[in-house]
C-alpha atoms as a printed R data frame, in Angstrom:
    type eleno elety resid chain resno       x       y       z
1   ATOM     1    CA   UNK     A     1  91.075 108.653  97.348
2   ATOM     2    CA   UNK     A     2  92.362 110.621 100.039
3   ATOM     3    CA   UNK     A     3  91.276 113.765  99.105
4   ATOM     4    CA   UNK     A     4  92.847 116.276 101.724
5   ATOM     5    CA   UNK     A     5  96.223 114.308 100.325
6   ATOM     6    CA   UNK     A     6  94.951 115.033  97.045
7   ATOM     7    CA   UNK     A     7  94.221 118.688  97.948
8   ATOM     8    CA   UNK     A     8  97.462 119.339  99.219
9   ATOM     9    CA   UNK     A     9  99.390 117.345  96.410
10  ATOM    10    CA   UNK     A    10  97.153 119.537  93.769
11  ATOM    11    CA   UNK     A    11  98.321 123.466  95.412
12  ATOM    12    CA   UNK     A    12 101.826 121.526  95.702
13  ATOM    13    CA   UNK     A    13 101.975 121.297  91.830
14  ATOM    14    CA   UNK     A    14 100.281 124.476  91.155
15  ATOM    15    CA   UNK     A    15 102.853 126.639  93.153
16  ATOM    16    CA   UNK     A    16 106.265 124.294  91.340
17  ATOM    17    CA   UNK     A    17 104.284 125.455  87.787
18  ATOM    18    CA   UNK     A    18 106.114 127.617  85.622
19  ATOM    19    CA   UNK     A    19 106.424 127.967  81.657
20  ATOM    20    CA   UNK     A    20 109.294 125.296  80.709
21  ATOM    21    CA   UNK     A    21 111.679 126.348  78.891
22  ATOM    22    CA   UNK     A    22 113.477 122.843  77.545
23  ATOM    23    CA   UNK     A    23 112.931 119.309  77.494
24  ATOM    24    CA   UNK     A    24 114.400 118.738  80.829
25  ATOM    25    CA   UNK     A    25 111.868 121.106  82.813
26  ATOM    26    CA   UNK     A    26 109.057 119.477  81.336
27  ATOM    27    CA   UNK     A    27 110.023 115.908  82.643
28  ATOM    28    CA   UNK     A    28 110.650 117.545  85.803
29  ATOM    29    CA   UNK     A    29 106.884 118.830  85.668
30  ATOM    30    CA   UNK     A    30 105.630 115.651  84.677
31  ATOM    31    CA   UNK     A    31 107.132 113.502  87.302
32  ATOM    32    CA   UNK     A    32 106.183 116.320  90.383
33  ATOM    33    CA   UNK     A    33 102.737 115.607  88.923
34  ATOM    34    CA   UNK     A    34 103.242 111.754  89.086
35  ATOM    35    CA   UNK     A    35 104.467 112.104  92.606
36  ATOM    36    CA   UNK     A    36 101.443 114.086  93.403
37  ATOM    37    CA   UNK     A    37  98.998 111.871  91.997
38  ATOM    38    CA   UNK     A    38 101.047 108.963  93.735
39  ATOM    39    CA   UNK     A    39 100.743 111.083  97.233
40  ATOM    40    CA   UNK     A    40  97.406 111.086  96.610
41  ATOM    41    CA   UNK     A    41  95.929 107.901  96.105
42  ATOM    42    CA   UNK     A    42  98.025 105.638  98.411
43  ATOM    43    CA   UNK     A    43  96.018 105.099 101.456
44  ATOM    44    CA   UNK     A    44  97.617 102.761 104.568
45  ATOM    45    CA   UNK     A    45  95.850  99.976 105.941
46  ATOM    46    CA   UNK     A    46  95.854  99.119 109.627
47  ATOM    47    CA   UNK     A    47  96.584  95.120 110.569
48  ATOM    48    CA   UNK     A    48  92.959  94.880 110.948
49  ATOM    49    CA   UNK     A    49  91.617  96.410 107.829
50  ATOM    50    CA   UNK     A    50  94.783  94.700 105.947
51  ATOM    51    CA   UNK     A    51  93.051  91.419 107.248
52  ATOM    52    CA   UNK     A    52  89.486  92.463 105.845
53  ATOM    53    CA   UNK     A    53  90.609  93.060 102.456
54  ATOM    54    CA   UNK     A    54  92.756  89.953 102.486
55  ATOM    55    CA   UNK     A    55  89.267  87.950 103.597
56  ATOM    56    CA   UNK     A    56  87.182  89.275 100.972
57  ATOM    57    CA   UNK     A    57  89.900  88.978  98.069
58  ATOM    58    CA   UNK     A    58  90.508  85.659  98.883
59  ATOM    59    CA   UNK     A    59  86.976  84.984  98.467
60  ATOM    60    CA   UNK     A    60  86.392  86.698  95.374
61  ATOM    61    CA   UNK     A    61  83.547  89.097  97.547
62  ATOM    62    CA   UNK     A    62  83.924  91.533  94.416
63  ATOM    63    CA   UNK     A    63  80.365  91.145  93.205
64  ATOM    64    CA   UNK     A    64  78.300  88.789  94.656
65  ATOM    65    CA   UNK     A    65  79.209  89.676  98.401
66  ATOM    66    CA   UNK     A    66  78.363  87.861 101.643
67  ATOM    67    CA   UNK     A    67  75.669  88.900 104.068
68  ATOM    68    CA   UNK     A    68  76.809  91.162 106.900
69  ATOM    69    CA   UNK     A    69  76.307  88.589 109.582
70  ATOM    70    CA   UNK     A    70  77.574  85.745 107.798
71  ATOM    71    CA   UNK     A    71  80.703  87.794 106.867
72  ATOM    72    CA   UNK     A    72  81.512  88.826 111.118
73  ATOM    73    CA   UNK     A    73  80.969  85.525 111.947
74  ATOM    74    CA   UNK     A    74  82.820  83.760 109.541
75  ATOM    75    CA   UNK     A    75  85.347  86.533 109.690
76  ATOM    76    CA   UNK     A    76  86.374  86.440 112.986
77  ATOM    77    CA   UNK     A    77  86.673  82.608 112.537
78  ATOM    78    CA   UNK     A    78  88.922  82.922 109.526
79  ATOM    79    CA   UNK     A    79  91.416  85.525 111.166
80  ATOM    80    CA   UNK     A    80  91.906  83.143 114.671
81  ATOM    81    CA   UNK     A    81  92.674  80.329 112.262
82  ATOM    82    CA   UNK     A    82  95.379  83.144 110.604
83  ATOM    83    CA   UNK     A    83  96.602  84.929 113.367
84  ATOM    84    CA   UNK     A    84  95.611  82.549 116.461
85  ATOM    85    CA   UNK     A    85  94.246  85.794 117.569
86  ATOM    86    CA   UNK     A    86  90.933  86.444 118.939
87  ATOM    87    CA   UNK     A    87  89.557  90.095 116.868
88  ATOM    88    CA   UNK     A    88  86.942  92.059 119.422
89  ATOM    89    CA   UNK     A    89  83.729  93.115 117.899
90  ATOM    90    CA   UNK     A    90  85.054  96.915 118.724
91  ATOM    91    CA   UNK     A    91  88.307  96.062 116.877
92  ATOM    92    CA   UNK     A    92  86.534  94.591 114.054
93  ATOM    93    CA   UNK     A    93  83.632  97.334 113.382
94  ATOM    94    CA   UNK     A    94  85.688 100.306 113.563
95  ATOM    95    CA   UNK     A    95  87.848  98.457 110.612
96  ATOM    96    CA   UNK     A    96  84.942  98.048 108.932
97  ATOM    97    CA   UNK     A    97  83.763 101.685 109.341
98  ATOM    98    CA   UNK     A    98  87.064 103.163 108.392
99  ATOM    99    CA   UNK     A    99  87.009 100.418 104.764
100 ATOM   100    CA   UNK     A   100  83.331 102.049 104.071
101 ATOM   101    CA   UNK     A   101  84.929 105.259 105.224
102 ATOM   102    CA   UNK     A   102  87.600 105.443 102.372
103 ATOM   103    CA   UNK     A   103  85.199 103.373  99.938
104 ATOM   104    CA   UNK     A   104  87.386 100.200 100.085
105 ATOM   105    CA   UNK     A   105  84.444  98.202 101.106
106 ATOM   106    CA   UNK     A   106  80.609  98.774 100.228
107 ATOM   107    CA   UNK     A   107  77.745  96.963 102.498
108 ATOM   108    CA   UNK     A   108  75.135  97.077  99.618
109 ATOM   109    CA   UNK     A   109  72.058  95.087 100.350
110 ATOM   110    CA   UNK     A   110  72.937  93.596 103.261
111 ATOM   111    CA   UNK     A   111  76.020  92.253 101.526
112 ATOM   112    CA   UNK     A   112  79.511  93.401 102.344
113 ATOM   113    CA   UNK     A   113  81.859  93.589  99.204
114 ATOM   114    CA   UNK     A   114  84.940  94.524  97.979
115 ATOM   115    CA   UNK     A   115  85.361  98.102  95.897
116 ATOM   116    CA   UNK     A   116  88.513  98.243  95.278
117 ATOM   117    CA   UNK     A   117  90.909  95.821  93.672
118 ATOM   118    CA   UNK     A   118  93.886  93.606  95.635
119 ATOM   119    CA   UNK     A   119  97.136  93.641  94.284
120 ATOM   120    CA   UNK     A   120  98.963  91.271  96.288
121 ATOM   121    CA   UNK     A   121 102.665  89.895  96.933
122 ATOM   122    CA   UNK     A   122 102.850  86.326  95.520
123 ATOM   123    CA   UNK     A   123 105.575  85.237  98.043
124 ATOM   124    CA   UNK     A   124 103.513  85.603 101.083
């Protein structure tokens, strides 16, 4: 969670409360605080990291994992078979650091795995 988002969204809401006084007001309270919530949890994914998560869903790295140096290597292989791209070692730790940053990924053990769940567009 993106919590200075969440911060922000949170004083947002507290300054639009007021006492409602009908039916409509309170929807209108409700969905501000859906929208803040919303603001608040949505975090954007760079190519790189996008790539990561894609990697590890794909190979069901929810629980079990893969060892660190198993996963760069075989990694790096996967995304020039994807992209024809080759991904730098710079390139690919800081994406790492910034999915262990905002908790998407977890190196636990030795073994990198996914923390957060992929919901996915069937058509690509």
């Amino acid at each position: 969670m993106n919590q200075k988002a969440f911060l922000l969204a949170a004083v947002e809401w507290a300054l639009s409360f007021g006492l409602p006084d009908s039916l409509l007001n309170y929807i209108q309270l409700y969905l501000l605080s859906a929208v803040a919530i919303y603001k608040s949890l949505k975090v954007d994914l760079d190519e790189n990291e996008s790539y990561i998560v894609l990697y590890l869903h794909k190979n069901q790295m929810y629980e079990q994992g893969e060892d660190e140096e198993t996963f760069l290597k075989n990694f790096k292989v996967w995304y020039r078979n994807q992209t024809g791209d080759e991904l730098s070692d710079i390139r690919l730790n800081r994406a790492v650091d910034n999915l262990l940053k905002i908790k998407t990924i977890v190196i636990e053990e030795g073994k990198v795995r996914l923390q957060e769940s992929v919901w996915h567009n069937k058509l690509s």
